[in-house]
N, C-alpha and C positions, 0 to 999 in steps of 0.2 A: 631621224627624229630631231626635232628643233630643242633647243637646248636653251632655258630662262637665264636670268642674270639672278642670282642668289637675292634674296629678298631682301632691302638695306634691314638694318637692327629697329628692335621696336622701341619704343620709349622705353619700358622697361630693362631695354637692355644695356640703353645708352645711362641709365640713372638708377641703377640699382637701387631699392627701397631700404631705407636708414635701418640697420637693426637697431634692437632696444639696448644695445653693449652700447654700439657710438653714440646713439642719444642722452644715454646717462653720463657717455664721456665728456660730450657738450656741454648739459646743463652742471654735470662738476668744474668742471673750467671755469663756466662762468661763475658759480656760489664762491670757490675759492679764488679767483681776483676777487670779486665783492668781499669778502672779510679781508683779505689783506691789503685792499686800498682802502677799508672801512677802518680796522686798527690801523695803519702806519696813521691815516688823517687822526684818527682816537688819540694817538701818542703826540699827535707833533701839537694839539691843538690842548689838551693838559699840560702840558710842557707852558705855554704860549700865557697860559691862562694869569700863571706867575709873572707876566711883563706885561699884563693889561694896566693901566694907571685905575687909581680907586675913585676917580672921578668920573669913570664912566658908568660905572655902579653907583653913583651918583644921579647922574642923569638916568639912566632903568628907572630910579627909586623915582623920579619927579612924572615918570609916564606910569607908572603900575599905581603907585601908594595913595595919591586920587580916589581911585576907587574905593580903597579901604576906609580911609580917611571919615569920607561918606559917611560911611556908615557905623565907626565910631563913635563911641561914646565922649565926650570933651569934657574934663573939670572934673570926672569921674571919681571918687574916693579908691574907688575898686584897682580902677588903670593909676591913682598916684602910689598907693600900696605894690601894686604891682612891679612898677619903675623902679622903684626902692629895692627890692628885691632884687632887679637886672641890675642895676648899680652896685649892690655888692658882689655878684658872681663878675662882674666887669673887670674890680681888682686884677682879679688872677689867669685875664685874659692876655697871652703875651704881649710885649708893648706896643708892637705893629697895630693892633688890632683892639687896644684897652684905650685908647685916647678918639673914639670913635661917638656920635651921638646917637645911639642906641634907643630908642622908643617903645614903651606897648600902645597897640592900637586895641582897646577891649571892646569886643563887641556883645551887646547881651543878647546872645543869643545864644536857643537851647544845643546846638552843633557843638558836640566833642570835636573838636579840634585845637590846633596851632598851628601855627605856619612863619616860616620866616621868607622878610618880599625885600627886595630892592629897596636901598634908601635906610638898611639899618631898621628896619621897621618890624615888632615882632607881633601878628596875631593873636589873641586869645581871646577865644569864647567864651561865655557865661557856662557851658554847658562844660564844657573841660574842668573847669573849678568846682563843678559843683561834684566832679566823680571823687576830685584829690581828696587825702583824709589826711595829710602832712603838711607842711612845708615844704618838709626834704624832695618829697614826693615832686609838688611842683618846681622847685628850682632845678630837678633835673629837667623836668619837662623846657624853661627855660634856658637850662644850657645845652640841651642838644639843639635846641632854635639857634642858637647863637655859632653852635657849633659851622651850621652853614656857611655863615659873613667867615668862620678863620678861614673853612676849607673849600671859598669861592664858589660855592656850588651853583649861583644862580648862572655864574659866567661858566660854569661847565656845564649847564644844562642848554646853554646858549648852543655852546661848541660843538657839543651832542650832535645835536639836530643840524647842526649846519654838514657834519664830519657825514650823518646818514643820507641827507638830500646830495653834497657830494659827489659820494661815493657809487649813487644811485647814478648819475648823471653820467658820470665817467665808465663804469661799466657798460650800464644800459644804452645808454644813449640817450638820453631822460634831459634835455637839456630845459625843457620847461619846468621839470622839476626844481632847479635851483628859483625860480619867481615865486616859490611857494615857503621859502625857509624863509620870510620876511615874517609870515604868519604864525609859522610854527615857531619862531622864536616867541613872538606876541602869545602864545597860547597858553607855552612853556611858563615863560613871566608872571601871564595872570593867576595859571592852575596850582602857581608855586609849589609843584610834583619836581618830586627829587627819584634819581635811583633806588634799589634798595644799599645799595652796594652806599652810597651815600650817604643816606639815614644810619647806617651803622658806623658811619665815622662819624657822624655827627652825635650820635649817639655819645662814640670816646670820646670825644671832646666834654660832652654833660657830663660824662663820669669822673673824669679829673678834676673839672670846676666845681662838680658836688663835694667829691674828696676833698680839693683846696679851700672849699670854704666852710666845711662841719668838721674835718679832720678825723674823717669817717664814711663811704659810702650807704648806709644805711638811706631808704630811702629807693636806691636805682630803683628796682625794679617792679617798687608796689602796685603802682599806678597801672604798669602795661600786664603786672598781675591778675590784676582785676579785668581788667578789658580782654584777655584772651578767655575767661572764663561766660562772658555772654556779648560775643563778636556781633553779634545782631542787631545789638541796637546801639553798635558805635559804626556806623557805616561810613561819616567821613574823614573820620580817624584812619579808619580801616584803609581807605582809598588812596592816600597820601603817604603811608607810612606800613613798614615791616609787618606782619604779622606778628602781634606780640608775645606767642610761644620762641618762634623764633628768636626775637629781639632780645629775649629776658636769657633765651640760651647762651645768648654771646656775652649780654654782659656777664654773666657769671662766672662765667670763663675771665674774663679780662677780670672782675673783683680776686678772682684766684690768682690771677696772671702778677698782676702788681700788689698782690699781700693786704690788699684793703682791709680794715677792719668794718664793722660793723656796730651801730650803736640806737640807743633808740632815738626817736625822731621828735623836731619840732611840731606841736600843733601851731594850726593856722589860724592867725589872730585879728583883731580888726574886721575891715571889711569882707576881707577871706571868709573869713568865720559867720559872719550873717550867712555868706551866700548856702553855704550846710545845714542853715537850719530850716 
């Protein structure tokens, strides 16, 4: 009887089909480089953030503040009142950061917001003023804006994005991805969106300047009281910043934290005061 040659191996036999164990082992491999080349970039590039010279937040402020500019108000009663106010919480900004030209851009418009841009520039809407029922109230809302310019945040929103697109590129192999952090810094800049993680320090920072300049935090937390009680019709508040259940939980922690007292508040006077009635 004629005797065959064994049959070579099939595809399958030469490639055995990936189980679902080593697939999951892969795609771990790859998530965990991706965070750890994504934080070591996070850390070196916060780190970094503190040797950037302030005259390149300089130049941001001359590409972004344009825009706003626009659409401020100029000669404003409302924005001189305003200034005044940022001038005094300015005092007890430490000296790095107190000898700085500091602006409100006021816009009348009905948008609960604020926002702080490049250039020392602070937003505020008509619509934001019209929620405040203090003083106190708004200069916290003022010194957590301000809190930003101490703790660089626009150049660590910078960093951010650049640290993701990165990270992206070197794991994955995404190298077109890095032609597109051009934009997403650009996006960053205009949407003046901070972390949450951010908003809450910028937050401590309001809270000390409100402290340092009524000698009292009375005040923190009215404003973002009010606003977690009907979220709905502060939508771009809401998009920009903490949820303010959230936010008001921490301050009060921190008012606990550092023995704050408590006291009652300034009403808001002048042009402030028109805009409430």
């Amino acid at each position: 009887m004629r005797s065959f040659p064994p049959a070579p191996p099939s595809e399958s036999d030469r490639n055995p089909p990936t189980s679902n164990f080593q697939l999951i082992g892969v795609i771990g491999t790859f998530v965990v480089g991706f965070m750890v080349i994504l934080a070591a970039l996070n850390w070196l590039v916060s780190n970094l953030v503190w040797f950037v010279p302030y005259e390149v937040e300089v130049q941001l402020g001359r590409a972004i503040a344009p825009i706003y500019e626009a659409q401020a108000e100029t000669d404003s009663p409302v924005a001189a009142e305003l200034d005044r106010l940022l001038d005094e919480l300015e005092v007890n900004l430490p000296s790095e950061f107190g000898e700085r030209d500091y602006r409100i851009l006021y816009v009348d418009d009905d948008t609960v917001n604020a926002a702080a841009i490049p250039g020392d520039r602070v937003i505020i809407y008509r619509g934001l003023l019209a929620e405040a029922e203090s003083e106190n109230e708004l200069m916290m809302v003022l010194g957590h804006e301000l809190g930003h310019f101490v703790n660089r945040d626009h150049l660590r929103g910078i960093t951010r994005q650049f640290a993701l697109q990165t990270a992206s590129a070197i794991v994955f192999g995404d190298a077109s991805g890095l032609a597109t952090i051009g934009a997403s810094i650009g996006e960053t800049l205009a949407s003046a969106q901070f972390s949450q993680s951010q908003e809450l320090q910028a937050d401590t920072v309001g809270l000390d300047l409100l402290h340092a300049h009524y000698g009292h935090a009375g005040g923190a937390t009215a404003f973002f009281d009010r606003l977690s009680e009907s979220p709905a019709a502060n939508l771009a508040f809401l998009a920009s910043h903490p949820v303010p259940k959230r936010r008001v939980r921490a301050l009060k922690n921190l008012i606990r934290q550092r023995e704050y007292a408590r006291a009652d508040l300034d009403a808001l006077s002048g042009p402030l005061a028109d805009i409430q009635e």
